[in-house]
C-alpha positions in Angstrom: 128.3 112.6 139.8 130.8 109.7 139.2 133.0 109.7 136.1 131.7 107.6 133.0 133.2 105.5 130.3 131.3 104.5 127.3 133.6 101.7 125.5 134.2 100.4 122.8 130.9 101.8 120.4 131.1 103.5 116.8 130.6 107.0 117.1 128.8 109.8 114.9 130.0 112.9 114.9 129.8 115.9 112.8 133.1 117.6 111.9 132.3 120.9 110.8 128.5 119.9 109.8 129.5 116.8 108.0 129.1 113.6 109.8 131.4 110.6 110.4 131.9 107.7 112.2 134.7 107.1 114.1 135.0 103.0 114.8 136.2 101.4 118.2 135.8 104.4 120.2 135.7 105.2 124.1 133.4 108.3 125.3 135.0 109.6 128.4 132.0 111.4 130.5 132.8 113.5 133.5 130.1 115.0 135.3 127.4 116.3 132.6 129.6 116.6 129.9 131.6 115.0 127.0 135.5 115.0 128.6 137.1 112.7 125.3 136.7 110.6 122.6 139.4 108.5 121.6 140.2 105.0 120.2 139.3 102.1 122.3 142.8 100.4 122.4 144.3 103.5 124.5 141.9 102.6 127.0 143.4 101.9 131.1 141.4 100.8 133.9 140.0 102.6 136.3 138.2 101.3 139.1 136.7 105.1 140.4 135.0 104.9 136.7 131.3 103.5 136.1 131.7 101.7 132.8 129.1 101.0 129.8 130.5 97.9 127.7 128.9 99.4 124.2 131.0 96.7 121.7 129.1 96.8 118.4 126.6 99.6 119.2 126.9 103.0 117.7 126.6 105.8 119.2 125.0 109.0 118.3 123.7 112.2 120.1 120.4 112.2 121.9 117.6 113.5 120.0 115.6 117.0 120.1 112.2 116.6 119.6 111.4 120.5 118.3 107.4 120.0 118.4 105.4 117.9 120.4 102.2 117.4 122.6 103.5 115.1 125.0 100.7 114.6 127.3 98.6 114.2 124.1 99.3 110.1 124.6 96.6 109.7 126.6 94.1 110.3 123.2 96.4 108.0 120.7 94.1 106.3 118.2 90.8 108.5 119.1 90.6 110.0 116.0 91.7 108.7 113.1 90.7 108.4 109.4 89.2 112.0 109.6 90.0 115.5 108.0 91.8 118.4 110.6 89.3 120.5 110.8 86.9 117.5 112.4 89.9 116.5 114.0 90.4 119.4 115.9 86.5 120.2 116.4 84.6 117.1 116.9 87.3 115.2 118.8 91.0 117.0 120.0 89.4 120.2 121.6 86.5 118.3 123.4 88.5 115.7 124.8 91.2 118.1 125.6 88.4 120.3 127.5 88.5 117.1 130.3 92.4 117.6 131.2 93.4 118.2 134.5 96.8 118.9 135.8 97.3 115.4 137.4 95.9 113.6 134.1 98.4 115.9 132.0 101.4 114.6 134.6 100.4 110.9 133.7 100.4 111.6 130.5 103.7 113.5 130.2 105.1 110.5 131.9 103.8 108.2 129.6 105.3 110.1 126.5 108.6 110.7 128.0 108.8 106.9 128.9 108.4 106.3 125.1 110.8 109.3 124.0 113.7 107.6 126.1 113.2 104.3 124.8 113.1 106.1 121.5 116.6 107.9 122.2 115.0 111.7 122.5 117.0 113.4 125.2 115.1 116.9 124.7 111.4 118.0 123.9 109.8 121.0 123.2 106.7 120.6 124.2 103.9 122.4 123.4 100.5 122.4 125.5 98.5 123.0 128.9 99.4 122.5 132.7 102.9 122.7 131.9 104.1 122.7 135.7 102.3 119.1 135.9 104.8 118.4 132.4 108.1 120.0 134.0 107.5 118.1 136.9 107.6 115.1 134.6 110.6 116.4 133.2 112.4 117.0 136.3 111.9 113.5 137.7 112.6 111.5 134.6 115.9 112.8 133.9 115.4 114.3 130.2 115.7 118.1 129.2 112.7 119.8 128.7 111.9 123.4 126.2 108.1 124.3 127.7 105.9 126.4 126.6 102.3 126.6 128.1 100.1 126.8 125.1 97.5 129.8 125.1 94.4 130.7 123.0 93.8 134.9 122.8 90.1 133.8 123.8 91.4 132.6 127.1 92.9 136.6 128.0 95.6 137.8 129.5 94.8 136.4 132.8 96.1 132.9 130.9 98.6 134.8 129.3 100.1 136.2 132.7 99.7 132.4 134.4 101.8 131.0 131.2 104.6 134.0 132.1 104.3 132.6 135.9 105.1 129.2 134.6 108.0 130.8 132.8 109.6 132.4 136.4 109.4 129.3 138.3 111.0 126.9 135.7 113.5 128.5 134.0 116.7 127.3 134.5 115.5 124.2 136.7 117.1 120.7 137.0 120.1 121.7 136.5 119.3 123.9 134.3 117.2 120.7 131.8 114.4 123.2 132.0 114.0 125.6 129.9 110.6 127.7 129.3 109.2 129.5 126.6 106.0 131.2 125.4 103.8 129.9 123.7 100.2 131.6 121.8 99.0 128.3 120.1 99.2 130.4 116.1 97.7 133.5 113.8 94.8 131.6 113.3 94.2 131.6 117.2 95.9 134.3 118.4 95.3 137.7 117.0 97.9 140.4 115.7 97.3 142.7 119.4 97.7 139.7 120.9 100.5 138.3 119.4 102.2 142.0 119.9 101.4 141.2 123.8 103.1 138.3 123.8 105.9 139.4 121.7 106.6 142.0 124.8 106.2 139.8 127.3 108.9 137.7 125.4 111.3 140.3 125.8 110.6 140.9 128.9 111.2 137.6 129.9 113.9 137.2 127.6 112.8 133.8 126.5 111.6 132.0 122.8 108.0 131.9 121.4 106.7 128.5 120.4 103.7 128.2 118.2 102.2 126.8 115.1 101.7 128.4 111.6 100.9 127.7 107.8 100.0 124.2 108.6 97.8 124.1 105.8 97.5 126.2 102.5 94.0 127.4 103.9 95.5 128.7 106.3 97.6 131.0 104.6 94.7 132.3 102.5 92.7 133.1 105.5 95.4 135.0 107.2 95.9 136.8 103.6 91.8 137.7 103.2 91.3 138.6 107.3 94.9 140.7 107.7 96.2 141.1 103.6 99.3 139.3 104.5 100.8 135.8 104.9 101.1 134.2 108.8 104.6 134.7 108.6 104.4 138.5 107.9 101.9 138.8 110.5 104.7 137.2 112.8 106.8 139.9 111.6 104.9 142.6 112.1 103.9 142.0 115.5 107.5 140.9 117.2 107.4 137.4 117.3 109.9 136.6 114.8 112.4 139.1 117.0 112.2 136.5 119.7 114.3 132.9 119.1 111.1 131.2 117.1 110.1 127.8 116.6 107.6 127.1 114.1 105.5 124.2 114.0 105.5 122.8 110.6 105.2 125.9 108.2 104.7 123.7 105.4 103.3 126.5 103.3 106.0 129.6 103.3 105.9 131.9 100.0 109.0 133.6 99.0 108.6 136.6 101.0 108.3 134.4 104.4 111.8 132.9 103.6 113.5 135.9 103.3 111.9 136.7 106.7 112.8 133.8 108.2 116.1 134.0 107.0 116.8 137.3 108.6 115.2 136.1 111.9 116.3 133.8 114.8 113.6 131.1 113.7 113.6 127.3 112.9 111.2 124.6 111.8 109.5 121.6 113.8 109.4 119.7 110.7 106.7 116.4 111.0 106.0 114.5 107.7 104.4 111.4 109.2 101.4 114.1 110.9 100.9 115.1 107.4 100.6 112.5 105.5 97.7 110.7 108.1 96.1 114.0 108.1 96.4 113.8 104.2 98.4 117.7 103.7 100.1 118.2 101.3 103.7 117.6 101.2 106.1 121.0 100.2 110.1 120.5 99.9 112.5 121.7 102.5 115.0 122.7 100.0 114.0 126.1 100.3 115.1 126.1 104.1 118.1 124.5 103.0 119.2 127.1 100.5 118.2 130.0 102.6 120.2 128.2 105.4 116.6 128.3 107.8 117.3 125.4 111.2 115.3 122.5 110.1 114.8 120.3 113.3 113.0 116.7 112.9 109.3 116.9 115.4 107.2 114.1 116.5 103.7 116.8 117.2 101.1 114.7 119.2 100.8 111.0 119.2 96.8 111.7 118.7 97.7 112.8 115.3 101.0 110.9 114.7 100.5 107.3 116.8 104.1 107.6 118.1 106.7 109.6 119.8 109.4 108.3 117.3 111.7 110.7 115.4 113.9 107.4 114.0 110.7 106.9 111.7 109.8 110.8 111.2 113.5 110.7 110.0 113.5 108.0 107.4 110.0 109.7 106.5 111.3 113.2 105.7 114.3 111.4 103.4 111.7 109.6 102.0 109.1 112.1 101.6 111.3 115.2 99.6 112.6 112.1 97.0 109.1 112.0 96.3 108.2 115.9 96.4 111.2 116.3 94.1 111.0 113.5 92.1 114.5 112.8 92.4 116.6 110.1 94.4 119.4 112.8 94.8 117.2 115.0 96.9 117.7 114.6 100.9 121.0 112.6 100.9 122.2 111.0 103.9 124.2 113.8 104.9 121.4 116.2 104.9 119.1 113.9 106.4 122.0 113.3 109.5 122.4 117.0 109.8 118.7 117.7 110.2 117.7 114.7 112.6 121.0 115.3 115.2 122.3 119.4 114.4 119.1 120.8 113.2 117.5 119.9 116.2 119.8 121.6 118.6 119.8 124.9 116.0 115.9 125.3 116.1 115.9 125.0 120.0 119.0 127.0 120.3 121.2 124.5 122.5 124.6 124.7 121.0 125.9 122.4 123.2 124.1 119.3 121.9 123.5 117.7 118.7 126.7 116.3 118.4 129.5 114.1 120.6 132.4 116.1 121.1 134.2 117.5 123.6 132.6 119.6 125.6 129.5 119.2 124.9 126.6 117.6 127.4 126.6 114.2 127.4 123.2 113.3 126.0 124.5 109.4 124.4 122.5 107.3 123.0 123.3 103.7 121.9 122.0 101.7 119.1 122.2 98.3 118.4 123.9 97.3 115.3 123.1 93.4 115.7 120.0 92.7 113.8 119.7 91.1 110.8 118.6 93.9 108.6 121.6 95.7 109.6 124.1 93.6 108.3 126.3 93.7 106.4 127.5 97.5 108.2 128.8 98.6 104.7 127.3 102.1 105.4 126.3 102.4 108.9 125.0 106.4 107.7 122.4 104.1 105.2 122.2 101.8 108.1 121.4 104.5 110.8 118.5 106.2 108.5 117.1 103.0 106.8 117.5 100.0 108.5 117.1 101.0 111.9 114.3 101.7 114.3 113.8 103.3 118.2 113.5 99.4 119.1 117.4 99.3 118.3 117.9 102.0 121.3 120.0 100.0 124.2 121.0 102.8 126.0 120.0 106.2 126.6 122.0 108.7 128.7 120.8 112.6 129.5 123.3 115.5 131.3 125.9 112.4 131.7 123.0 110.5 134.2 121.9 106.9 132.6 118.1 107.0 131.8 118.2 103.3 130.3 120.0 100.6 130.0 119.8 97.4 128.0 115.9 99.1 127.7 115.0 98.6 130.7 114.1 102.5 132.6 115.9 103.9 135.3 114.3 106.5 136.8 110.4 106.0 135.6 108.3 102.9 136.6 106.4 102.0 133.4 104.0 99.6 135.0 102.9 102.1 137.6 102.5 104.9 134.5 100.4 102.1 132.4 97.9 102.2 135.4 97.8 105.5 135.8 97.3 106.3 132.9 94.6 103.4 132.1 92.6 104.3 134.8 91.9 108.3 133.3 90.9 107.1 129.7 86.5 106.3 130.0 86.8 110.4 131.7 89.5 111.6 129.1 88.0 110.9 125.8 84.1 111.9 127.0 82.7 114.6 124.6 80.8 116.7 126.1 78.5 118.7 123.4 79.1 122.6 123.4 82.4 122.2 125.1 85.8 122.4 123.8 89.5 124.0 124.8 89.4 126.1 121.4 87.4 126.2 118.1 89.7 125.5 114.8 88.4 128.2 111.6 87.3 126.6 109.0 
């Protein structure tokens, strides 16, 4: 791979968690990784060097989206307007009961196209025919942390598939795939079964995925069927021994914090899927002061309309001034932190998150030109507030150019749009009496 030279951008970077902006700075990218950073006027040609012109864009690390449903694209705008529990029952599961791996490739495809133009470098994604999804990952030049969701009604037959999908991708493309487990939550998966999995982790030596405490019913059913909250039950049966990421956990009580503080576990945090789905909003302070990895999530686009973590971003700072009922709450700094650092904390990459040297070169650039971004008196208020995924020029994964000046590199949109198109009058049939999974109520 050719030497790289990203010139003449802004750059954000955190110096020891806090973040600044360095102005009229070169990125020097060799191979995969970050080689320099250094100001723009030391600069000397080289003609053995590929160079990006980036004058007036900033750049920032590539975003990790810590929960998602990639393929779940192909159902955006099915089911809207409608509590979870019909949600899940009357529309999600039934439809999802029609997948096949090649529709769940198209789909993949289709989200990842929109996650690049949206400057995410790396998803953990979180659903069914995951080889069709790392073969997604593998050819459009993103990173990938994949774990095959399972139901315990589906048995250990699925179960040992899911750790067969963890063998053959670990470690691929260049090591951009990485594979975890993944029992879809408590209120699916049982505590025998969670213990299973919880082995099989080890084993494996790899992470467990799932969701839990999504709603405050939740957390009473768990407490009335086992006498204790999801997150003990985690506890108790392994999972929390295992590098965990938890899908929302909007409802944690005091004991679950001091769990999760004492556990290798961090939270896909979503606001914009909770406010459609009308849930109620808890504040993340309590992560903050317990130190817990907060990472910003996109979940499905069925239940979230977009990919977009620029908007779930400005959402989150948006969302705790309200929960708190003070404009001091979720500063810029804490918001910055969460977005670029928290993400590579929850899915345990410590070699992203931030441009430095050293690091993998997952750049993304942002234009700085439009008119609700001027004057750049604070690019941080900027950067949260002003701007949007449209402003993404430039994306660049494991030092290989994805896009450039928006236009993909290594996906063909227009063949994707037909693919996908032609799957939808199957995809969203519902057939009565059948369904992937039934959600308690």
């Amino acid at each position: 791979m050719a030497g790289l030279l990203v010139r003449d951008c802004d750059v954000l970077q955190f110096n020891n968690g806090q973040p600044e902006f360095l102005i009229h700075h070169n990125i020097r990218v060799e191979e995969n990784r970050i080689e320099a950073i250094y100001p723009t006027g030391e600069w000397q040609s080289n003609p053995d060097i590929k160079v990006i012109d980036a004058g007036g864009m900033l750049a920032v690390p590539g975003m990790i989206n810590t929960h998602a449903h990639v393929p779940m694209v192909l159902f955006r705008g099915v089911a809207e307007d409608v509590p979870l529990e019909e949600w899940f029952n009357d529309y999600i599961f039934p439809m999802e009961s029609n997948l096949t791996p090649e529709d769940v490739y198209w789909g993949a495809m289709l989200g990842i196209a929109e996650m690049i133009e949206a400057g995410i470098t790396c998803v953990a994604d979180h659903y069914f025919f995951m080889d069709s999804v790392a073969e997604a990952i593998q050819k459009s030049g993103i990173r990938g942390d994949l774990a095959w969701a399972v139901f315990e009604h589906e048995g250990l037959e699925k179960l040992d598939e899911t750790t067969a999908f963890i063998t053959r991708w670990q470690g691929q493309a260049n090591d951009r795939i990485r594979t975890w487990l993944g029992p879809h939550s408590p209120y699916l998966c049982g505590p025998e079964f969670l213990k299973t999995c919880a082995q099989k982790a080890v084993e494996l030596d790899v992470g467990i995925h799932l969701h839990v405490s999504e709603t405050k019913e939740q957390v009473a059913l768990s407490r009335q069927k086992y006498g204790m909250t999801p997150i003990r039950l985690l506890e108790e049966t392994g999972i929390l021994e295992r590098p965990t990421i938890l899908a929302h956990c909007l409802f944690p009580e005091e004991e679950d914090l001091v769990l999760l503080r004492n556990h290798p576990a961090g939270i896909g945090h979503a606001p914009k899927t909770y406010m459609r789905a009308g849930l109620e909003l808890g504040s993340l302070q309590p992560y903050l002061d317990n130190q817990i990895p907060i990472g910003l999530a996109s979940d499905g686009a069925a239940s979230n309309s977009t990919l977009d973590l620029y908007e779930q971003m400005r959402l989150m700072g948006l969302t705790q001034k309200i929960v708190e009922g003070d404009a001091r709450s979720m500063p810029l700094d804490d918001i910055l932190r969460i977005a670029f650092l928290g993400g590579a904390n929850v899915c345990r990459h410590s070699e992203l998150g931030n441009l430095k040297p050293g690091n993998l070169a997952d750049i993304v650039l942002i234009r700085q030109d439009r008119a609700s971004q001027i004057p750049r008196l604070n690019i941080a208020a900027n950067l949260v507030y002003a701007s949007s995924a449209t402003d993404v020029d430039t994306v660049i994964c494991d030092g290989q150019i994805l896009l450039q000046g928006r236009q993909h590199l290594t996906l063909n949109k227009d063949q994707i749009k037909q693919e996908v198109e032609g799957r939808l009058e199957k995809l969203v049939t519902r057939v009565p009496g059948r369904k992937v999974a039934v959600y308690p109520t």
